[in-house]
Structures are given as C-alpha cells and as structure tokens.
N, C-alpha and C positions, 0 to 999 in steps of 0.2 A: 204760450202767451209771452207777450213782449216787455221786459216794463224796463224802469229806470229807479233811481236812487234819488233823493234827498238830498239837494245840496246846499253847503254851507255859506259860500262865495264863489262869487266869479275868479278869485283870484286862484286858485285851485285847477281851473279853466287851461291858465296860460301852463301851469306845470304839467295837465294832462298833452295839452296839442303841442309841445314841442319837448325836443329832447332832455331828458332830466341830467341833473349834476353828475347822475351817476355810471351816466354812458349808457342807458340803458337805451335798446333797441326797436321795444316794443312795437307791436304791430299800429296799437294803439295811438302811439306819441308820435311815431312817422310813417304817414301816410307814402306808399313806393313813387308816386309822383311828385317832381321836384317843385313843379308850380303849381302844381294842387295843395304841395303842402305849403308855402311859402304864403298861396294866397288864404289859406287855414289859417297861418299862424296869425297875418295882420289883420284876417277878422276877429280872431281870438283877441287880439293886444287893443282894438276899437272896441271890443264888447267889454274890457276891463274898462278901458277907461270913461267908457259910457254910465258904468255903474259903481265905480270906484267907490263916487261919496255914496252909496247903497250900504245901511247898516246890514247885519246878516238877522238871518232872518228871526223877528222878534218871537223870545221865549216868554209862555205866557203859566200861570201856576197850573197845576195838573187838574185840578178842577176843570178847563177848559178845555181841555184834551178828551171827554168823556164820550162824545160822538163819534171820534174818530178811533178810539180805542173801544169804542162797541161796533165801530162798522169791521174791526183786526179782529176783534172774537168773533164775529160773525166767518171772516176769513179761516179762521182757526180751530170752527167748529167741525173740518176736516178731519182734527186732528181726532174730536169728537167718534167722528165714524170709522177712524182706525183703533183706539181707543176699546170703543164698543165690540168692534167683531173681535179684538184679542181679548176681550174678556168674557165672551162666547164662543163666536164661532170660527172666525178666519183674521183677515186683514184687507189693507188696500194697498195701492202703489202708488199711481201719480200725485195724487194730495197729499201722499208728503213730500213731493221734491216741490210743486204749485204752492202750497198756503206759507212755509214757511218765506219761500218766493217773492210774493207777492207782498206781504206782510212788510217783509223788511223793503222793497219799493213802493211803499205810501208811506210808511209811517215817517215821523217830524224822527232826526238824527238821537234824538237824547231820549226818545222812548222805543229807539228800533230793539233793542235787547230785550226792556219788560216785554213789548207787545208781541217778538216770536215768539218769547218763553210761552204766552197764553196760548200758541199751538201743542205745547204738551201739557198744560195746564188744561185742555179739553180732551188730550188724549187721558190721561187720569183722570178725569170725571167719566169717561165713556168705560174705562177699565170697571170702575168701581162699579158703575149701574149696571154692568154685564156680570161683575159679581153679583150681584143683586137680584138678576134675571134669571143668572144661574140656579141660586139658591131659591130660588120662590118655583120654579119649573125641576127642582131635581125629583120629585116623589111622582112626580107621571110617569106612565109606563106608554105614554102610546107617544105621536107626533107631536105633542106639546110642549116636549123638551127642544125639540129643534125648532118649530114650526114657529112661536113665539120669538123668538131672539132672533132669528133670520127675518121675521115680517116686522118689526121697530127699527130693523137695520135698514129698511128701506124707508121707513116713515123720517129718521136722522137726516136720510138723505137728500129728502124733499126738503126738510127744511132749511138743509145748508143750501139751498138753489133757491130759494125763496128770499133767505137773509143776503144773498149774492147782488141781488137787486138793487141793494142800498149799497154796496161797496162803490169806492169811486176806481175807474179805470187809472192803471199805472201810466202818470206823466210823461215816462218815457215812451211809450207804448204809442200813445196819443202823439205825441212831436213826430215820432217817426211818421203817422200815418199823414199829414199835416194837418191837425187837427190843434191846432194852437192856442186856441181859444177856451178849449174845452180841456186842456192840459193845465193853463192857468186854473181853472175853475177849481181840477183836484188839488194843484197843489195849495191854493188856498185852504181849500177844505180841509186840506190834512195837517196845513200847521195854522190854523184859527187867526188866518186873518184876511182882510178884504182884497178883493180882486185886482183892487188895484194899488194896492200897498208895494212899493218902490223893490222887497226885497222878493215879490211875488217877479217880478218881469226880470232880475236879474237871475233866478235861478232859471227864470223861461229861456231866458239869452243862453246860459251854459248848457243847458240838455240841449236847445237847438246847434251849436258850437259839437257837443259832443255827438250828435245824431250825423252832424255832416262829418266829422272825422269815422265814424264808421260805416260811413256811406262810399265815401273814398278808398278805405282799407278792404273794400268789397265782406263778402259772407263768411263768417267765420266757419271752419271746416273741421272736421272731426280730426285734421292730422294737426290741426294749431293746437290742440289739447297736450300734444306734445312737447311742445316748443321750450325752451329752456332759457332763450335770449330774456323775455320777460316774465320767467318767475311761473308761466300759469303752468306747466305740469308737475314743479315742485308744491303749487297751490291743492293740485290734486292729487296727487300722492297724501298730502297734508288731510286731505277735508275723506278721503277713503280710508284714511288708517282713524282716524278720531271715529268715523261712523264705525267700521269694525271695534274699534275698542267698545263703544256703547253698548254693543251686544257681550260685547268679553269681559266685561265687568260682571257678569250673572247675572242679573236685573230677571233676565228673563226666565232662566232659571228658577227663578222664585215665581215669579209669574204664570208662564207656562203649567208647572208641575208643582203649584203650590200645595193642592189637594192633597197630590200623593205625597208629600214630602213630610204635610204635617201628620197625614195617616201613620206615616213611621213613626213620626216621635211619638205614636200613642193617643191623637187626638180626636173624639169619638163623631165631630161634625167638623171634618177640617173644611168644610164651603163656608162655615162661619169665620173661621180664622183668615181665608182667603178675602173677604166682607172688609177683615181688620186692616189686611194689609192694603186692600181698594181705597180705606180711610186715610191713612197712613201716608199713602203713595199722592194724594190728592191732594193733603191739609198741607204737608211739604213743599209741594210744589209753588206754595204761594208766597212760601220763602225766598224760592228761588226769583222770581218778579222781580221782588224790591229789594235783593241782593244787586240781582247781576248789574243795576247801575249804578249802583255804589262804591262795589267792590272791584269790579271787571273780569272779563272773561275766565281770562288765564287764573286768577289766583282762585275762583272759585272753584274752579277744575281741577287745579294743583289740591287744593284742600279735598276736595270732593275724592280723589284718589287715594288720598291719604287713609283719609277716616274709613271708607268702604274697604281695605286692605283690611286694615284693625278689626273691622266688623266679619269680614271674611274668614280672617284668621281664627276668632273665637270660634264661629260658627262648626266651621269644617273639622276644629279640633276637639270640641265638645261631641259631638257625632263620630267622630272617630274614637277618642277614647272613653265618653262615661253614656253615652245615649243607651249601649245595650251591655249589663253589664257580665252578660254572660257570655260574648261574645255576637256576630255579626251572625250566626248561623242559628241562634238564636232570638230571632227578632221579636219574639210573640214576649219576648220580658225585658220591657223598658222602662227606662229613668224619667218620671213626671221631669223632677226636679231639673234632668239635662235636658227634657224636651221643651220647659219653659224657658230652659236658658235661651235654649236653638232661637226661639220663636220669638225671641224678647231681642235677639241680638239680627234676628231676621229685620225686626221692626227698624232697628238703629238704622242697619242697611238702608233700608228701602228713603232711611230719614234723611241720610244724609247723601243717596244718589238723586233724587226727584226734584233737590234746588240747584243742581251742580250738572252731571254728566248726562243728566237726561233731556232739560231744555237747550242747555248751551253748546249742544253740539249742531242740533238745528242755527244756532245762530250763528256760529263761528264759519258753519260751510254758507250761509245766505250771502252773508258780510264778504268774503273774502273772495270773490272771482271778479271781472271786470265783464263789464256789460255782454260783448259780444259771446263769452264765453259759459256766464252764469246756468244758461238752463242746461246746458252739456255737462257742466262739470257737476254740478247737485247731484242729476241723475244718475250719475257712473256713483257718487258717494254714496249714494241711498240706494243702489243700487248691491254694494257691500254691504251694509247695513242688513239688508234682506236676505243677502247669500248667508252673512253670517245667524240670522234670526231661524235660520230656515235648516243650516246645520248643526242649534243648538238644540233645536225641536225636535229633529230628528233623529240627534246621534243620545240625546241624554238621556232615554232611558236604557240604552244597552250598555252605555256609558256607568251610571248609576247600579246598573243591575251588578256590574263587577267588581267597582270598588266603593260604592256607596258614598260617603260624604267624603271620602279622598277627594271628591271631585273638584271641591270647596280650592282645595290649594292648586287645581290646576287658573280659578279664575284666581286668584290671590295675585301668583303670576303676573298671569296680563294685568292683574292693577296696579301692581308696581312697576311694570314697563310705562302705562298709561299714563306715571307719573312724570319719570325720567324724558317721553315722549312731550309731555305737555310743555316741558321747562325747556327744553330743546327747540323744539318746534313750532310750539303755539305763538303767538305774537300775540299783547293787547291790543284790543281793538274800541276799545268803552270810549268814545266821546268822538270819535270820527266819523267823516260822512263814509260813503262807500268807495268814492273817490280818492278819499284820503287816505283809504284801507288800500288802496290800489298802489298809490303813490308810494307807500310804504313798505308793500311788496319790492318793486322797481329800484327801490333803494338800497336793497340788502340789509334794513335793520335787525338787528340779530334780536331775537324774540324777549330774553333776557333786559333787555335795554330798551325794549318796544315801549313799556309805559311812562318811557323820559324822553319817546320821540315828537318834537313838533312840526305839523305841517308847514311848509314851506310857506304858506302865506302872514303867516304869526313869526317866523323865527325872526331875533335878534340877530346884533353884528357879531355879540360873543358866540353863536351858536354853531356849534364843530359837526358837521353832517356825517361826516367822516367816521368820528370815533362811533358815532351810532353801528356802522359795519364793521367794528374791529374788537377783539377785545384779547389780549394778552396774558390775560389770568390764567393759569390752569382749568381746565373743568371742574374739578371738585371745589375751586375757591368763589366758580360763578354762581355756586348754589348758595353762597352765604348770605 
C-alpha cells in the first residue's frame, strides 16, 4: 500500500524539491533531469506563493479527534492479532510493518506518536486475552487447548477487515493514483476540518508537488536502500538495530517462558502470574500514549533503558544468588521470599518497557524514511525484529537450561548498549511532520541537538543551521 504523510506547510514543499543548505544530494530534492527539475522547482515556488497566507493546518482540542483516532485503532487492531497469537499460539508479519504504516500516514502530525503507540497498546490487549484463553483452556486434555485460541484468531481477524472499511485511504496513496478529490476528502477527515478549509488545498498542493517529484526520480529500488548521499541507509541501519534491540531488552523472555520461569521460582499456578503480567504489560502501555507527546521519543527511550537495566540487574542477580539456596542443582528448594522479589521486579520491568521501548520503536521506524522508501525500509526493520524474536524463542531454553538466570545480565547488556545507542543515534522527532523528519535527516542534525532543531520554514535570522551538525565537546561531556 501506498500512502503519504501529514503535512504541516507548503513551505516545507520548497525545501523538499530543491537542494538543501546542506549540499545534500538526495534522490528526492533532485530530480536527474535538469528541466524536469527546474520546471519542479517553479511549480514548487507558485504552489508556495499561491498558499503563503494559508494558516497551517488548524489544531483543534482532542475531543475532536475521537473519530479519527477510532478509525487508527481500528488500523491498530492488527496489532491486536499479533498480540493475540503471542499469547497463545504464533504470530504475524506484514501487519506489523502495514498498521503502524498507515497509522502514521493519516493521522493529524501532533497525534501521529499517541496514535502508533495504540498499535502496541492492541498488541497488549491481544497478549493479555491470550493469557486468559490460555488459562481458561489449560485443564483439557483433548483439542480444546489448541482448537479454541487458534478459531478466535480468526474471528480477530474478520473483524479487523470489517473495522478496515471505515478507515479513510492514505492521501498520498490517493494523489498518486489521481484521485484528488477523494485525497482532500481523507485529509479533512483526518484533521476535522471542512473540505474546503484553505489549509485542506495547501497540503493537497504539496503531496501533489511531492507525487510529481517522485514521479520524475522514477521507482525507488532495493539498491537505493543503500545510498548514503541522503541519509536513507544510515536511516536503516538506525530503524534495524532499535527493532533488534526491542527484542534484546528480554521483553520476550518474560513473555515467551513466563510459565516456566515462574514455575522455578516455586509458583504453584504460574498461568496466573502470566494473567498479571498481561495486566501489567497493558495498564502501562497507556502511559506510554500520553507520555510519548509530551515528553518525545528519544528521552522516553533513554529513560526506558535506563530503568529496565536497574530492573534487569535485580532480577537476574536475586536468581542467581538467593532464589535457591542450596544451590542451582538443587532446584526442588526455593526462596518464596527471592521468588516474590524475581516476580515483583519482573512487574517493574514489564512497567516500565510497555510505555517506552515497546511502542516507540514502532513509531520512530514509521516517522523516519521518506516516502519512496518507507515500505522497504520498515520491512527489512521488522524484519530484524522477527529474526531476533525467533532466536530468543529458540535458543532460550537451551540457553537457560545452562546457566539459568545468568541469562538476565546477558540482556542487561544489550540494555545498556540500547542506551548509549539511543543518545548517539536516535534524533527527536515529537512535533514534526514526516517531511520535516526527512529534512532533518538531510541535514546532518546530530541527535543530541535534534530537540533544539527548527524546520526551515519557522527559523529566525539568529538561527545557526550549522552548529545543529557539529558539536566539539567530548562524548562524555554530550551526555551532560
């Protein structure tokens, strides 16, 4: 599926179709024909001035945002049925690289963060009730344990193709096919206002502006994922190590082999415990919502790494040193007292990954590719995502079988890299369109300094673009 992004201003427009301050080469900003591009650009510079006095487009209280952020959970009920089968039976694949996709191409700019996050916020509801399905079908002995959880995974299914119906099609999607009319239609619908509201035809002008410069730059190809002149294979490198991390933080670990994990520490119904953590893992995530636009990406990540290291650390070292106290070979004589620790610092975990590293990594790979390239690079991310899902599944019980809760400081590890990574490499992205996430690429803003960047159509005469690309401090002094 094809879509497009949410834009702010026309003025955005003139910095995408021609060459930026910063020499950058993009496929995007120059088209390889010299009068193709030339006559791009003075349509570009007539479509500014045509909508110049166009306020951007009016923000309206969240109250009136309810239709269109029930038609993004609708979109996000995806997440539902991946959700669901990890907390029975299997999984899925392209609905997650599609919903979060699509989501962040309809939604209004300053709700695109809460409204992917509600793609993991349906993936934890689908966890918890597959908890639930689990626990209510474990005492059968015959096909009801399977038969059950695998036929409601279908019933999920239908009804995310049903709630599909009301979705509006991605604007960009619609310009390309020329369908113009009915491309206004969504983006009204999606930022609540009338069709024919001044700020509704200037975003129509820029996706059409933006449709013909990728119409010019011809097909985007699997070897442009490459390409280094504009940023997008550093984008991808960026958006497959954040999804690996997701997985390397344990999350799954806990999820996965919760059962068995609380049966060690001695607990006599750990599907109950598993129930808590489906709780847990859900009631969190709601935190995450009405953080991630307050706070923004990067620092909730940065925190989020933080605090699940701490959580990590107790965990794996109560289990190593007091869970059994007679030793590891031992296991039939355990510590109540270290196993409510385990399961009580389990909870913290789960508390403070499900507002942080679990939605906003969906959001930061949606947000950060440019049009031609977005469904390619997702896939490859999410695509990591699953390789590493798939060799934590695999390798943890032979893993656990030998050193048991050692296992804990192998993810500690990766969550202290995941931090150093985040501060390095994440850029904020909280209050820009997708465009201006693009631009900002393009630019070289060092990540660190990302949430003091203003797009080029807001900056002042004081404003040094420059020092945004540079920074002369030591490393350890950038952390301060």
């Amino acid at each position: 599926m094809s879509a497009a992004p949410v834009e702010e201003n026309v003025n955005n427009e003139s910095q995408q179709l021609t060459p930026t301050a910063s020499g950058s080469n993009s496929v995007l900003s120059t088209p390889s024909n010299k009068a193709d591009r030339d006559e791009l650009k003075e349509e570009a510079e007539n479509a500014e001035d045509n909508v110049a006095a166009f306020d951007d487009m009016p923000l309206k209280p969240a109250s009136a945002y309810v239709t269109v952020s029930i038609m993004c959970v609708m979109i996000a009920f995806g997440g539902f049925v991946f959700g669901w089968d990890t907390g029975t039976i299997s999984g899925v694949g392209g609905i997650s690289v599609l919903s979060p996709m699509l989501i962040s191409e309809v939604s209004p700019k300053h709700l695109r963060g809460p409204l992917v996050s509600c793609y993991q916020l349906m993936i934890t509801l689908g966890i918890f009730l597959g908890y639930c399905t689990n626990y209510g079908t474990k005492n059968y002995s015959n096909t009801v344990q399977w038969r059950v959880p695998l036929g409601l995974g279908f019933a999920w299914a239908l009804f995310m193709i049903g709630g599909m119906v009301f979705v509006p099609e991605s604007p960009r999607f619609l310009v390309e096919v020329g369908r113009n009319e009915d491309a206004k239609r969504s983006i009204a619908v999606s930022n609540k206002v009338s069709i024919d509201d001044p700020s509704v035809q200037a975003e129509l002008e820029l996706l059409m502006a933006a449709s013909e410069a990728e119409r010019l730059a011809g097909n985007a190809s699997w070897g442009e994922l490459f390409a280094t002149k504009n940023k997008i294979f550093q984008r991808l490198v960026m958006a497959c190590v954040i999804q690996s991390l997701q997985q390397l933080t344990g999350d799954n670990y806990f999820f996965y082999y919760g059962t068995t994990i609380f049966n060690a520490v001695g607990m006599n119904d750990s599907f109950e415990t598993s129930i808590v953590l489906g709780i847990v893992n859900f009631a969190s995530t709601f935190v995450g919502i009405w953080a991630v636009s307050r706070f923004g990406r990067r620092t909730l990540l940065l925190w989020g790494s933080a605090a699940m290291t701490a959580c990590m650390v107790v965990f794996a070292s109560v289990g190593v040193t007091r869970l059994w106290p007679d030793g590891a070979n031992h296991k039939e004589n355990s510590s109540k007292g270290a196993g409510n620790c385990m399961i009580v610092f389990t909870c913290f975990f789960i508390f403070c990954f499900a507002p942080t590293w679990a939605p906003l990594v969906f959001v930061v790979c949606s947000e950060s590719f440019p049009l031609r390239v977005r469904s390619k690079c997702m896939a490859l991310a999410q695509a990591c995502n699953w390789i590493w899902g798939f060799l934590i599944g695999f390798f943890t019980p032979f893993i656990t079988g030998a050193i048991n809760f050692y296992y804990g400081y192998v993810f500690m590890g990766c969550l202290c890299f995941s931090w150093f990574y985040v501060f390095f490499f994440i850029p904020e992205t909280m209050g820009l369109s997708l465009e201006e996430v693009d631009q900002m690429w393009l630019e070289g803003v060092l990540p660190w300094k990302s949430a003091q960047w203003v797009p080029p159509s807001k900056r002042g005469a004081e404003y040094d673009a420059e020092a945004m690309a540079h920074d002369d401090k030591p490393w350890y002094k950038r952390m301060i």
